[in-house]
NUSE-6257 format. One record per residue (C-alpha): residue in three letters; chain; x, y, z. Coordinates in steps of 0.001 Angstrom, whole numbers, plus 500000, padded with zeros to 6 digits. Each point is the difference from the previous one (the first is absolute). Example, Ala and Ser with C-alpha at 12.3 -4.5 7.8 and 13.67 -1.06 7.14 Angstrom:
BEGIN
<node code="ALA" unit="A" X="512300" Y="495500" Z="507800"/>
<node code="SER" unit="A" X="501370" Y="503440" Z="499340"/>
This chain:
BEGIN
<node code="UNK" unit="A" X="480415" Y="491540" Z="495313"/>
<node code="UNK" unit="A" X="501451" Y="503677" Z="499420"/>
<node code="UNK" unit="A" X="498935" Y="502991" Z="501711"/>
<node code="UNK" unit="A" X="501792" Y="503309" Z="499421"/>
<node code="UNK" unit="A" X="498983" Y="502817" Z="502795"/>
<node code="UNK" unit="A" X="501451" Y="503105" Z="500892"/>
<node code="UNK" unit="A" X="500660" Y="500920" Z="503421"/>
<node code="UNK" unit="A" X="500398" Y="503559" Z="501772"/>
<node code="UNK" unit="A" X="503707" Y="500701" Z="501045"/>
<node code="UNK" unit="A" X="500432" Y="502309" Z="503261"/>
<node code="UNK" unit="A" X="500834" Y="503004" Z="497303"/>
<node code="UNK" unit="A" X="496872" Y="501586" Z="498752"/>
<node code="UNK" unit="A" X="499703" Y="499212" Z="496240"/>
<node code="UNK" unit="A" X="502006" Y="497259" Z="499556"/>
<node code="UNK" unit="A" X="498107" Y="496780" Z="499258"/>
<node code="UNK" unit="A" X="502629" Y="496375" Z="500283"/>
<node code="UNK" unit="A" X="498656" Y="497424" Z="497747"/>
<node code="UNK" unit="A" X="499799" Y="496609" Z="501305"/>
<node code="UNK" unit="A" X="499521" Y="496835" Z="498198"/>
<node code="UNK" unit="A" X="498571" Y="497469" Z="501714"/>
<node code="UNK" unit="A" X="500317" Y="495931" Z="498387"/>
<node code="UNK" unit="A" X="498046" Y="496624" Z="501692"/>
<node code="UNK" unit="A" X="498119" Y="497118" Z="499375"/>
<node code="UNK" unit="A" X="496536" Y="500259" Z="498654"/>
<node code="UNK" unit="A" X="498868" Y="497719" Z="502401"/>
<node code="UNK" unit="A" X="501667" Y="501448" Z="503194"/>
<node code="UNK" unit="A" X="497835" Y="501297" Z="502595"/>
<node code="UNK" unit="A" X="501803" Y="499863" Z="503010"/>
<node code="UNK" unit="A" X="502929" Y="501947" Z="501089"/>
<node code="UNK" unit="A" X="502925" Y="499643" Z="502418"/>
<node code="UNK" unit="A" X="503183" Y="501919" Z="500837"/>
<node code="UNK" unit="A" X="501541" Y="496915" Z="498965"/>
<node code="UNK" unit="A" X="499097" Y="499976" Z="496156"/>
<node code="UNK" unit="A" X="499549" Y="503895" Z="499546"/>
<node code="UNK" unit="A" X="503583" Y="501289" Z="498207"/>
<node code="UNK" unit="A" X="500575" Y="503888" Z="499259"/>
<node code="UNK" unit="A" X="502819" Y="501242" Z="497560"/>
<node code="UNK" unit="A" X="501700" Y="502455" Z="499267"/>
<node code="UNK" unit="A" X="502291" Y="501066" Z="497019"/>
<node code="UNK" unit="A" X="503553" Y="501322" Z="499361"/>
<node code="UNK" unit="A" X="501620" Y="503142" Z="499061"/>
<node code="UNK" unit="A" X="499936" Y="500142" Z="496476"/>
<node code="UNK" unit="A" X="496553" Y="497665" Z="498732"/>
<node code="UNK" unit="A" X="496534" Y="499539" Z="501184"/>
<node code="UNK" unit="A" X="498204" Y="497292" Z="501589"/>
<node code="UNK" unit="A" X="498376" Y="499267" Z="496333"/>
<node code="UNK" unit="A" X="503525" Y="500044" Z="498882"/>
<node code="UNK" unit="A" X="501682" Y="497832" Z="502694"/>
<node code="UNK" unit="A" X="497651" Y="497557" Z="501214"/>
<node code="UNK" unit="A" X="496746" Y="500049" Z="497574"/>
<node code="UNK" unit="A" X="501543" Y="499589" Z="496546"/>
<node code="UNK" unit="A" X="498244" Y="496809" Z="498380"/>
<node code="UNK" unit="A" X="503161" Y="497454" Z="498979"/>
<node code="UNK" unit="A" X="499567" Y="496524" Z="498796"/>
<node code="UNK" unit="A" X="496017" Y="500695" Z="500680"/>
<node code="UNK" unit="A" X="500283" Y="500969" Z="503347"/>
<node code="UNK" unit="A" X="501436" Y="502748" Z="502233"/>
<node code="UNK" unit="A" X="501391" Y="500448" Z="503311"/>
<node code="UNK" unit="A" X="497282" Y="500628" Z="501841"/>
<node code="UNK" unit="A" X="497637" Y="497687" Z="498090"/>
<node code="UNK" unit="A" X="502084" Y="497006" Z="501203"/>
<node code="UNK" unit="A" X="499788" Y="501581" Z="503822"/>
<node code="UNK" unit="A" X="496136" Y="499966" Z="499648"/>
<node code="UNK" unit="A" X="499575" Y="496764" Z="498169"/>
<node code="UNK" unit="A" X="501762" Y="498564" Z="503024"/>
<node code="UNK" unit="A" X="497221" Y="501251" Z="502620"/>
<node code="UNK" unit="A" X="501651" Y="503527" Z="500523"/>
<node code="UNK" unit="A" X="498236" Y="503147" Z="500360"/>
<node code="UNK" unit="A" X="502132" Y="502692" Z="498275"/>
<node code="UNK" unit="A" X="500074" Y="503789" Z="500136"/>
<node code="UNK" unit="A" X="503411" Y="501897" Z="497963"/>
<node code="UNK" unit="A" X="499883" Y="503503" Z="500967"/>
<node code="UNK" unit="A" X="501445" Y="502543" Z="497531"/>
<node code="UNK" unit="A" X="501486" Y="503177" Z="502276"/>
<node code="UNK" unit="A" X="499600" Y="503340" Z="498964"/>
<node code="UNK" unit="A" X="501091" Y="501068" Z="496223"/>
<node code="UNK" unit="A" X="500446" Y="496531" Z="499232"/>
<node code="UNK" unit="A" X="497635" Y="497676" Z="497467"/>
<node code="UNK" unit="A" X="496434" Y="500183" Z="501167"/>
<node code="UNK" unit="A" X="499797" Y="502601" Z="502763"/>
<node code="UNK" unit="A" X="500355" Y="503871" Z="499540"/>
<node code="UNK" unit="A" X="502891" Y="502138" Z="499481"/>
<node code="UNK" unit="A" X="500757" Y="502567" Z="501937"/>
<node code="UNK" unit="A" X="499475" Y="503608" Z="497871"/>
<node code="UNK" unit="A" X="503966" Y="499972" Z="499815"/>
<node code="UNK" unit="A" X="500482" Y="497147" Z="497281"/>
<node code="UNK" unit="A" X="497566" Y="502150" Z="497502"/>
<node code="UNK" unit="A" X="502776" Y="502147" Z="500007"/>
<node code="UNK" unit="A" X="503694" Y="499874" Z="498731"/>
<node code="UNK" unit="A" X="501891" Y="498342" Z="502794"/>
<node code="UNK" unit="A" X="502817" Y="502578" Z="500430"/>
<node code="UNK" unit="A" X="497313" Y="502098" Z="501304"/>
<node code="UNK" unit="A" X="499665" Y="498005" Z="503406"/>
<node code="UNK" unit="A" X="502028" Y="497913" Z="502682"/>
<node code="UNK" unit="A" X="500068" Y="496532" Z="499781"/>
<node code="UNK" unit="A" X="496267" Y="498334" Z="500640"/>
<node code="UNK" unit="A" X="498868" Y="497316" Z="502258"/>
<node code="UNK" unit="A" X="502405" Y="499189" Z="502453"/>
<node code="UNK" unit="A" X="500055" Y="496549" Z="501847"/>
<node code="UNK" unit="A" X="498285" Y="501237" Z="502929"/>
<node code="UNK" unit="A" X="496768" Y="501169" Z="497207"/>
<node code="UNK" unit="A" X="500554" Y="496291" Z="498715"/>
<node code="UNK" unit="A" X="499425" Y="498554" Z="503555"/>
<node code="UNK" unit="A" X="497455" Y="502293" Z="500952"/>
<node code="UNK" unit="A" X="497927" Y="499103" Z="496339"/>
<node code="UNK" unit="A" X="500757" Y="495734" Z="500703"/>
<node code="UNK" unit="A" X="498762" Y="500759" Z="503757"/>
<node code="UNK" unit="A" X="496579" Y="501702" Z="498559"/>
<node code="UNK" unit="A" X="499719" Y="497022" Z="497685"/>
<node code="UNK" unit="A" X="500378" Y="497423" Z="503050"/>
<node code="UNK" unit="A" X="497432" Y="501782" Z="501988"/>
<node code="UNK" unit="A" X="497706" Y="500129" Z="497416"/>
<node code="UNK" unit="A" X="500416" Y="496138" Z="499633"/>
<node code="UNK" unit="A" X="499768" Y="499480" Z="503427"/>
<node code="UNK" unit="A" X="496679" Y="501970" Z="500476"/>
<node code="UNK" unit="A" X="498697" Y="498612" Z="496491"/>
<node code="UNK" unit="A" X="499859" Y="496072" Z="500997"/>
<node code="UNK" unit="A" X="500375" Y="500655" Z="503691"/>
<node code="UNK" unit="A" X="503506" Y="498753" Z="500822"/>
<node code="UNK" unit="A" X="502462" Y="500702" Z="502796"/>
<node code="UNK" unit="A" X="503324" Y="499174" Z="498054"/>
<node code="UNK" unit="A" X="500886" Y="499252" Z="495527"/>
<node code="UNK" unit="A" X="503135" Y="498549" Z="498883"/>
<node code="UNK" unit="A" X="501990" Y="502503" Z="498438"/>
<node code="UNK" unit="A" X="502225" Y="500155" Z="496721"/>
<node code="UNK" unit="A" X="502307" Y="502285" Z="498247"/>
<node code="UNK" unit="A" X="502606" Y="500389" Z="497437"/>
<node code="UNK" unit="A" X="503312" Y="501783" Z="499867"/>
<node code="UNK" unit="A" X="499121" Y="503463" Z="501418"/>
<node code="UNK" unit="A" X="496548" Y="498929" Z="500336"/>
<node code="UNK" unit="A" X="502163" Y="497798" Z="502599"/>
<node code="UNK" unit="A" X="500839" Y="502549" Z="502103"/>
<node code="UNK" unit="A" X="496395" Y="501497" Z="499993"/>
<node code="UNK" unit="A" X="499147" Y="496447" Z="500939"/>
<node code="UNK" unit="A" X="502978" Y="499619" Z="502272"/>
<node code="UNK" unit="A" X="499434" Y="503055" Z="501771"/>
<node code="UNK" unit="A" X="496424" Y="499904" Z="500554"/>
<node code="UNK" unit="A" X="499575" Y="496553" Z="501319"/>
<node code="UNK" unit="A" X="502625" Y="501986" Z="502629"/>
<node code="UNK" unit="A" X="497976" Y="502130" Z="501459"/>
<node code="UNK" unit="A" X="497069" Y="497076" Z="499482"/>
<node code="UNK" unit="A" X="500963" Y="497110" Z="501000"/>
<node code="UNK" unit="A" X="496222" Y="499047" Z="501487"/>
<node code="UNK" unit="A" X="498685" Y="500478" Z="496528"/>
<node code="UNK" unit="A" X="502178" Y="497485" Z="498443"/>
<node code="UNK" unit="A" X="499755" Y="496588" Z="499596"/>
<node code="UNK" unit="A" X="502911" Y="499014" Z="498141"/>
<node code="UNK" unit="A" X="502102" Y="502060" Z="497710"/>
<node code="UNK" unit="A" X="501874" Y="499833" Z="496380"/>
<node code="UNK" unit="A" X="502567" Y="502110" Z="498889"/>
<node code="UNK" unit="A" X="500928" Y="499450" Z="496374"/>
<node code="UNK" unit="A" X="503574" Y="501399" Z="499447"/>
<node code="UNK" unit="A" X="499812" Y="503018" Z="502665"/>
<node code="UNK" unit="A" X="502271" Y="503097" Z="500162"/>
<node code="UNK" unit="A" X="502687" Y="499646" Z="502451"/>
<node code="UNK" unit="A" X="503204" Y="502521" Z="500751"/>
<node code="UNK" unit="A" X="502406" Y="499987" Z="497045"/>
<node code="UNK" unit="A" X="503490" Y="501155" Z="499923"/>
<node code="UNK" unit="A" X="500211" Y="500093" Z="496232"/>
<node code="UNK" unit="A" X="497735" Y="502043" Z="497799"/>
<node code="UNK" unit="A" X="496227" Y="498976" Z="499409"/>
<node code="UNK" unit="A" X="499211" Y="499395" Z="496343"/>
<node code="UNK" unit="A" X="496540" Y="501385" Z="500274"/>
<node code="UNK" unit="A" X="501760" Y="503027" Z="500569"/>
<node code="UNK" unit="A" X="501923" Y="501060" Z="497498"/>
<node code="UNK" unit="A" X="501086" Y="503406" Z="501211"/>
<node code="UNK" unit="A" X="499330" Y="503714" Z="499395"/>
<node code="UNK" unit="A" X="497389" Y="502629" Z="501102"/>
<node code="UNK" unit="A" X="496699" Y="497841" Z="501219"/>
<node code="UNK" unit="A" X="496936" Y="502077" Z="498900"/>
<node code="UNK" unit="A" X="496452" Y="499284" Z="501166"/>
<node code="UNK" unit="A" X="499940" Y="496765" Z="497851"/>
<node code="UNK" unit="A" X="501705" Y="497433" Z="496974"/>
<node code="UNK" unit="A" X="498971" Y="499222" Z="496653"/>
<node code="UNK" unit="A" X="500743" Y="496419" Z="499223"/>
<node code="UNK" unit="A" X="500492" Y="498700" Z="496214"/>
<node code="UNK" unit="A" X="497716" Y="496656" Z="501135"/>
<node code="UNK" unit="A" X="500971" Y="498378" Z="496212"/>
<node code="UNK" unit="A" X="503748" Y="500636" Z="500360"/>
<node code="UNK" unit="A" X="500709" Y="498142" Z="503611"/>
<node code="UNK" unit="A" X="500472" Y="496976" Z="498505"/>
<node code="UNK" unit="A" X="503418" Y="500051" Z="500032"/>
<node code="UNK" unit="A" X="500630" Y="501153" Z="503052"/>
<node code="UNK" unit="A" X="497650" Y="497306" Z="501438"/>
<node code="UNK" unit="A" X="502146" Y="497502" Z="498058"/>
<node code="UNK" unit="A" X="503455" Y="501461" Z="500713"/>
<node code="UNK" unit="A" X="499634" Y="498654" Z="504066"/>
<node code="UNK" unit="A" X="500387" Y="496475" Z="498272"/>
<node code="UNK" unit="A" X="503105" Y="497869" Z="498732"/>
<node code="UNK" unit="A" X="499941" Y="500987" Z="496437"/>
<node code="UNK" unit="A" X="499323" Y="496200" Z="498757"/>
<node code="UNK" unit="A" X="496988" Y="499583" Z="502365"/>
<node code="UNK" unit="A" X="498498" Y="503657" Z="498948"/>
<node code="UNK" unit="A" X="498368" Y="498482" Z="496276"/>
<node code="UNK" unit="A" X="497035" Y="497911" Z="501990"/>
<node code="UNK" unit="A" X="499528" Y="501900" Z="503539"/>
<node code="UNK" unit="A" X="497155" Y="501523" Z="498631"/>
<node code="UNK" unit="A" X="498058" Y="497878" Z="497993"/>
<node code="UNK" unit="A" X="498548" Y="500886" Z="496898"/>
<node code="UNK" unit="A" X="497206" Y="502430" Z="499876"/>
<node code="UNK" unit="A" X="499955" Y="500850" Z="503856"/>
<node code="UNK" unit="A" X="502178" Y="503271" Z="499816"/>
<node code="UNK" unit="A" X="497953" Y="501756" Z="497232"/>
<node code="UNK" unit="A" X="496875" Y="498520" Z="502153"/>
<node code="UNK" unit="A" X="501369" Y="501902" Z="502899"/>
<node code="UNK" unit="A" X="500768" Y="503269" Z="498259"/>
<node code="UNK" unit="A" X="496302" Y="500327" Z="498729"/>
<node code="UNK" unit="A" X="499005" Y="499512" Z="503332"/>
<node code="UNK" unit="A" X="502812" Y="502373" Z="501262"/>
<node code="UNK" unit="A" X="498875" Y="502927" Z="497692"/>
<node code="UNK" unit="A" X="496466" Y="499303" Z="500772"/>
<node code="UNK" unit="A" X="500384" Y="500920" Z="503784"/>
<node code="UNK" unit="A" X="500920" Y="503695" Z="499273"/>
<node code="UNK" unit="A" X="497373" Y="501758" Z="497676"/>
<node code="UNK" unit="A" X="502766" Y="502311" Z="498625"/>
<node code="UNK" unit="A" X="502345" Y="497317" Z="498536"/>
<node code="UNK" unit="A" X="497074" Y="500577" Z="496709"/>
<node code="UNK" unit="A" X="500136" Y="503594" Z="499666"/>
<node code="UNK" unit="A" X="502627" Y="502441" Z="502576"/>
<node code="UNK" unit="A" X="502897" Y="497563" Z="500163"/>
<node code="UNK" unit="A" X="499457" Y="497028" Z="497357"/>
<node code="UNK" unit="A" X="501731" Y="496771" Z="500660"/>
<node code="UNK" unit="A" X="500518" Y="501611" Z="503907"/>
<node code="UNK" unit="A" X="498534" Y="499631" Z="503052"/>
<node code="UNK" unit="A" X="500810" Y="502291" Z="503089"/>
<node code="UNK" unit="A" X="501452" Y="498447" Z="503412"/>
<node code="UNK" unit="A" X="500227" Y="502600" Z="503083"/>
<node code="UNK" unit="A" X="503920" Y="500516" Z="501230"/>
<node code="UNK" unit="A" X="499112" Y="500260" Z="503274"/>
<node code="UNK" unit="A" X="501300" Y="496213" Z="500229"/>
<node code="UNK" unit="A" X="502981" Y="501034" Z="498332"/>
<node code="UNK" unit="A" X="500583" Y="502892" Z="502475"/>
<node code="UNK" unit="A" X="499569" Y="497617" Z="502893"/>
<node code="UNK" unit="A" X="502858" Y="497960" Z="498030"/>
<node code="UNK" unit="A" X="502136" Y="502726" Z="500657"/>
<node code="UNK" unit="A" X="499133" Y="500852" Z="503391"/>
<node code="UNK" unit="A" X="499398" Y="497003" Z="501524"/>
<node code="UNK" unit="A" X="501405" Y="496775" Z="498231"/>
<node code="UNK" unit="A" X="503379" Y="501431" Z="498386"/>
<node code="UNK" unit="A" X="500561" Y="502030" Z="503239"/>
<node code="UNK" unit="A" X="500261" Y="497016" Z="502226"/>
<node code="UNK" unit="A" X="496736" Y="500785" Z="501885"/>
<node code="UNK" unit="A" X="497325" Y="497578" Z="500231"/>
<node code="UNK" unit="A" X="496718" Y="501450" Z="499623"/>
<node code="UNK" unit="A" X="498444" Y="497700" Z="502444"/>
<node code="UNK" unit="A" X="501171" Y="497355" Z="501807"/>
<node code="UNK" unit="A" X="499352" Y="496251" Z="498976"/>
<node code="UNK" unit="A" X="500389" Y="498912" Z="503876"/>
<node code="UNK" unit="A" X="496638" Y="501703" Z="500756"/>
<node code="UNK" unit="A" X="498346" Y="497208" Z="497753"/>
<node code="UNK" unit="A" X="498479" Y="497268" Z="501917"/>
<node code="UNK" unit="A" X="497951" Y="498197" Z="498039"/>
<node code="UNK" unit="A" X="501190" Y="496731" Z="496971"/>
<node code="UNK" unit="A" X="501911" Y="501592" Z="497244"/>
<node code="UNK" unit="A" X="501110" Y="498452" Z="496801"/>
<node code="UNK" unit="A" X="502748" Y="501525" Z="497866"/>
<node code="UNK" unit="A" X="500100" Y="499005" Z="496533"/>
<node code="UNK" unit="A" X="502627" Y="500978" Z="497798"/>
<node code="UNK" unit="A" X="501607" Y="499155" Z="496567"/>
<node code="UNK" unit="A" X="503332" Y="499413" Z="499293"/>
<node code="UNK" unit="A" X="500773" Y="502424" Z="497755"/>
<node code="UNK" unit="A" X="498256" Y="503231" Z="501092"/>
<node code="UNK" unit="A" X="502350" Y="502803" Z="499899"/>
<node code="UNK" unit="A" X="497645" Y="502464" Z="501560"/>
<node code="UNK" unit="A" X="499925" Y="497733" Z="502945"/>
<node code="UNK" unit="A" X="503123" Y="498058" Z="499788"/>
<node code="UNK" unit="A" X="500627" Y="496806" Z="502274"/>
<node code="UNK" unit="A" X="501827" Y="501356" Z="502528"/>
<node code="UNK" unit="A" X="497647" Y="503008" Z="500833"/>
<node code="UNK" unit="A" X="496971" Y="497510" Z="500152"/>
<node code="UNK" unit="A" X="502641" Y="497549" Z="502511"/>
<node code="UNK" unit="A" X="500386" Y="503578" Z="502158"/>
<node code="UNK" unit="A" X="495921" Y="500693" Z="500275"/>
<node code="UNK" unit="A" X="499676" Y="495759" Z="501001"/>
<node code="UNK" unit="A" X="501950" Y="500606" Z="502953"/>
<node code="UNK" unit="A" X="498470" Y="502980" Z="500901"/>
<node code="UNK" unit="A" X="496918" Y="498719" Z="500473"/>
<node code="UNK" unit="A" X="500739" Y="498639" Z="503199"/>
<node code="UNK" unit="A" X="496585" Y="500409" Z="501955"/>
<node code="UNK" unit="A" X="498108" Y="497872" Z="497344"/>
<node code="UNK" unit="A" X="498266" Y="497459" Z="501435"/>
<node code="UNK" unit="A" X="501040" Y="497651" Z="497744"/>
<node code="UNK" unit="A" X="502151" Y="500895" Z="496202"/>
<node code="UNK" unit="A" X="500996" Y="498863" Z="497109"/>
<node code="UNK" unit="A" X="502057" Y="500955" Z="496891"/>
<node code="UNK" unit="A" X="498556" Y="498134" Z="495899"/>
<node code="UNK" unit="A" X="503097" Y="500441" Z="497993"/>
<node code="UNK" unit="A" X="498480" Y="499438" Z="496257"/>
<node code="UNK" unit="A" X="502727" Y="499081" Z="497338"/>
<node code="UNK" unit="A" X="499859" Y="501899" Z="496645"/>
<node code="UNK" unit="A" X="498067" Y="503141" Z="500914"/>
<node code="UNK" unit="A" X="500287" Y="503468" Z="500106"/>
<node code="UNK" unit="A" X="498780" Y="502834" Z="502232"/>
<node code="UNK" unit="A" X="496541" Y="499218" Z="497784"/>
<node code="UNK" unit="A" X="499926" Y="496224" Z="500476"/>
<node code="UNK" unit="A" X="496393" Y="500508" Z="500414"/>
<node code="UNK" unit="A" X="499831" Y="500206" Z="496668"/>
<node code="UNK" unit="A" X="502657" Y="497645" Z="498678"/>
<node code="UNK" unit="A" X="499752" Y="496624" Z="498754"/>
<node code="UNK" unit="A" X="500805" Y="498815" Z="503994"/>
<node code="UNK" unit="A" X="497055" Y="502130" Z="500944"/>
<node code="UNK" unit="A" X="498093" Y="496648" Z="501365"/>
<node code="UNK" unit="A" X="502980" Y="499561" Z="502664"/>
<node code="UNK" unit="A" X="499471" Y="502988" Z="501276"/>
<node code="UNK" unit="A" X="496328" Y="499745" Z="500312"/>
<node code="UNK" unit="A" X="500287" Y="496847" Z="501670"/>
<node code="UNK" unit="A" X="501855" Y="500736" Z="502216"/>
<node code="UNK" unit="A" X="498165" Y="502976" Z="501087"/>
<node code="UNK" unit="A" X="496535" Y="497877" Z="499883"/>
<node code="UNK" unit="A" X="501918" Y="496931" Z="501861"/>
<node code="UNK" unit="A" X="500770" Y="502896" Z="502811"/>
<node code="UNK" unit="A" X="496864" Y="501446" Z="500190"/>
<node code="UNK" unit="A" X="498380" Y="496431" Z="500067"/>
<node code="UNK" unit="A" X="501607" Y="498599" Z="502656"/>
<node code="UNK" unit="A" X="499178" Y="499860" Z="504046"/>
<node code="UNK" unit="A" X="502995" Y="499897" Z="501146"/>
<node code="UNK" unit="A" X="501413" Y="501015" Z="503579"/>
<node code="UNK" unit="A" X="503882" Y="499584" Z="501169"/>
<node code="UNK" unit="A" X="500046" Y="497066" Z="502763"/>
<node code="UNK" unit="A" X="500536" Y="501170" Z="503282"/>
């Protein structure tokens, strides 16, 4: 069952969009089996984690195994409103949504779950720089939490960021959605690029890509906007050598799953965040072979979502 709502933010006029995935039949809830989401810096949660692939999607699989799912989109991403400064050109404005709007827009999303089915605590999940609005709000919210998954998160970097690739930041990006292919594939050993996507699934996910920003028809064809306030926080925060929260103040599970070949993320920034996360009750790190920073939409996808549902599934406490 698929219900798409849209919730108010804590900014007047600005609606987030919320799609919410379970079984039909499923008529009682727990904090157990109640997951929310949350995106990345670049693509939406329709982009990310609801493209259909093979006949099913990301968060059809989470639902089909007993999950009740909610993937928030923040502010000027996919489903929920833009602020007034994307309808115009984006040299006009500073950088838009920051991490802290990110964690504020997941932590109106939670609440709203919470409230909805009358739960104390969700399991929480997010990608990339979603990761860090994951990351940092479970933080600050530990007794809301049951478990959490990060799905490669930010961490400091001492080299450059690829998402960033330099220059004056205005108030947001256009991205050619058809023409990331390569890029996508350039992360892999160049014999192992021809079948890391199978066949169909890219141009699948670039319909469903351009169909999350209304302007990729008609303002900026074949584009869809992503906010640089992400990007700015790059700059700021990760590149600078200052966390912007600290992954000891996370108490609750947390699983890590990575991919080997994710330059965006590479190995030894996702080893870095592991041992941060030293006040987790209990950790642990999914290393999935042949994948890329989008292995959640590769051909190794199932790993991943295994071992995220294998996580979430389990009642599991560390002997004393």
């Amino acid at each position: 069952m698929t219900e798409d709502l849209r919730i108010p933010s804590d900014t007047p006029g600005i609606e987030l969009y919320v799609r919410n995935k379970r079984p039909a039949s499923m008529n009682t809830f727990s904090n157990e089996k109640t997951i929310v989401m949350v995106h990345g810096a670049t693509y939406p949660i329709g982009s990310l984690y609801d493209v259909e692939l093979d006949g099913f999607t990301f968060l059809d699989y989470l639902a089909s195994h007993g999950y009740d799912v909610y993937a928030v989109d923040v502010r000027g991403y996919g489903g929920s409103t833009r602020p007034p400064e994307m309808e115009q050109p984006a040299d006009l404005n500073p950088p838009l949504v920051r991490t802290e709007t990110g964690v504020r827009d997941f932590g109106t999303a939670v609440d709203y779950v919470l409230k909805h089915r009358n739960l104390t605590k969700v399991n929480v999940l997010g990608m990339s720089w979603g990761g860090t609005v994951a990351g940092a709000y479970t933080s600050q919210n530990n007794d809301k939490v049951t478990k959490l998954t990060l799905v490669a998160p930010q961490w400091l970097s001492s080299k450059p960021v690829p998402i960033d690739t330099g220059g004056p930041l205005g108030s947001y990006r256009l991205v050619a959605v058809g023409s990331t292919k390569e890029r996508w594939l350039s992360a892999a050993p160049e014999p192992k690029r021809g079948d890391l996507i199978p066949e169909g699934w890219f141009e699948q996910w670039v319909k469903a890509t351009l169909a999350s920003d209304p302007g990729s028809l008609t303002d900026h064809p074949e584009h869809i906007r992503a906010t640089n306030g992400p990007i700015l926080d790059i700059r700021e925060y990760w590149t600078a050598g200052k966390a912007f929260y600290d992954p000891k103040e996370i108490t609750v599970p947390v699983l890590l799953v990575h991919a080997e070949w994710d330059i965006d993320v590479p190995l030894e920034l996702a080893q870095n965040f592991f041992t941060s996360l030293t006040g987790a009750a209990y950790r642990r790190w999914v290393e999935i072979g042949e994948g890329t920073h989008m292995v959640l939409l590769e051909k190794n996808r199932l790993q991943a979502f295994q071992a995220i549902r294998g996580f979430l599934d389990e009642a599991y406490a560390p002997a004393k």
